[in-house]
N, C-alpha and C positions, 0 to 999 in steps of 0.2 A: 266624296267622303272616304270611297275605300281606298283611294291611292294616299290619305294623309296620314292614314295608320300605320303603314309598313315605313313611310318617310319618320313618323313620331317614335316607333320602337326603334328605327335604326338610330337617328339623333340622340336617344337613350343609352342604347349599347353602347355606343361611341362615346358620349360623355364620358359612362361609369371609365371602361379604359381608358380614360385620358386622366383622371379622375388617381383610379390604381398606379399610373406609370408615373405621375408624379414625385413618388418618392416619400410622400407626407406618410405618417405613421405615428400613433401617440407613445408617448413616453414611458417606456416601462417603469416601471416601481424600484426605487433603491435596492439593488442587489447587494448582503454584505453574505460573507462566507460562513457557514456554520460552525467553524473553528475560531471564530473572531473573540465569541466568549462575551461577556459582559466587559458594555464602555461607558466611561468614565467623562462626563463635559467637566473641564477646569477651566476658569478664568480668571481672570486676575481682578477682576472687580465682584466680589459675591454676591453683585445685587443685580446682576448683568440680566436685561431683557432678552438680549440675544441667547445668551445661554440657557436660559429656559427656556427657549422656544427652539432650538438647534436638540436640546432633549426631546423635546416633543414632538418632532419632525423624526428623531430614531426611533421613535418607540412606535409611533404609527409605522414607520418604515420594519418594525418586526423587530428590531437591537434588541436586546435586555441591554435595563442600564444598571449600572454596579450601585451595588450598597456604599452608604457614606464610608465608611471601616472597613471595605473591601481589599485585597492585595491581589496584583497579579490579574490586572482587569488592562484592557485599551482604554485611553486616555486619549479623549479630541482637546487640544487646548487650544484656549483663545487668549494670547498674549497678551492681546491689545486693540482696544476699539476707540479712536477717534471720530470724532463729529466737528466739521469746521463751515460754517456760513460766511462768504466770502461776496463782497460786493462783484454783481454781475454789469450793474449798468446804473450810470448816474443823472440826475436831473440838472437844470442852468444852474442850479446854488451849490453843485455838490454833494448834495445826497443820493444815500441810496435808491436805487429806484427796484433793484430786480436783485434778487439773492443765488447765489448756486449753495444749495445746502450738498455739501461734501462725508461720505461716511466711509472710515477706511478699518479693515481687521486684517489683522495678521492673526495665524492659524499655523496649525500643525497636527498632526495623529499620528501617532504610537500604540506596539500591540502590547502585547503581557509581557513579553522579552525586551522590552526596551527600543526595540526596530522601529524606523520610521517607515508608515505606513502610508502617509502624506506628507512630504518634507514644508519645512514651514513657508507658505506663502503668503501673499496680500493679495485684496480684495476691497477693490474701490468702486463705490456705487454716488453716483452725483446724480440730484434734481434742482431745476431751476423752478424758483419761484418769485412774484410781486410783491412787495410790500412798500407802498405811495408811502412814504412820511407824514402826508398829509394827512393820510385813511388809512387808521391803524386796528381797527377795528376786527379784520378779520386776520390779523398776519399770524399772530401767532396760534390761532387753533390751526390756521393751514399749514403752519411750520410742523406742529405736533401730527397733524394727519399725515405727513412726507415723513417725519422720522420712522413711524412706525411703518408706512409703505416701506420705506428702506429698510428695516430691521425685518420686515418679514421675504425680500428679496435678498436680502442676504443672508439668512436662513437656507434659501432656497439654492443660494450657489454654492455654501459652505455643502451640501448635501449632494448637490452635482458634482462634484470635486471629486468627492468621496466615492462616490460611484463610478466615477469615469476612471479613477482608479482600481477597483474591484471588477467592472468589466474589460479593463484592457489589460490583461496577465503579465503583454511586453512589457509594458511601462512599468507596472509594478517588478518585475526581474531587474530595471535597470537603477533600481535606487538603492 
């Protein structure tokens, strides 16, 4: 017994190290600059779910977001969000059998002077899903479950974007 305790704490030690040299490490929090000032989400559809949820992703991340009537505020805009479901895989008659539901935004940030802050980019986010012809029964709440998985993934990358520009200074010097 006493020789499995010095074997059990060394197998410990050695894990935790092996464990720390990995590399893994969690995610810090949206960094934006304290000069950034109060920002502005526009979209071009005003009933955009993304857009209110890309607000509420800054405002937990610390932003002030600008008043409706504000001037001289940063501005994240979202040009444009498409949604396209596109046959994945077909059955002997021709029908659908599998769907890739497709969701794409283009995007851009601007500070108070007009600068672009994030030059505008796309962002494409695709999941496949079933839907038997036959058995329709559950397609479209799972379609509706996928949109909204995808609108808050891309939330999420619309926010990493942004961040990975505010943590890397070079990048930001060369736009």
């Amino acid at each position: 017994m006493r020789i499995l305790r010095p074997v059990q704490t060394f197998a410990i030690v050695v894990l935790v190290l092996a464990l720390s040299a990995c590399g893994f490490h969690l995610r810090n929090a949206l960094s934006l600059p304290p000069d950034l000032g109060p920002v502005d989400v526009a979209s071009s559809d005003p009933y955009s779910r993304l857009a209110r949820s890309v607000e509420r992703a800054l405002a937990a991340a610390g932003a002030e977001l600008a008043d409706p009537d504000a001037t001289d505020v940063a501005v994240l805009n979202i040009q444009s969000e498409r949604w396209a479901a596109l046959p994945a895989s077909l059955d002997a008659q021709g029908r659908a059998q599998e769907y890739t539901l497709r969701y794409a935004v283009v995007f851009s940030m601007r500070d108070a002077d007009g600068r672009d802050i994030v030059p505008q980019q796309a962002i494409e986010l695709a999941r496949d899903y079933l839907s038997p012809p036959t058995d329709s029964i559950g397609a479209d709440s799972e379609r509706e479950l996928l949109s909204r998985e995808l609108e808050r993934e891309m939330t999420a990358s619309i926010i990493r974007r942004i961040d990975a520009v505010f943590r890397n200074p070079q990048e930001r010097a060369r736009q």
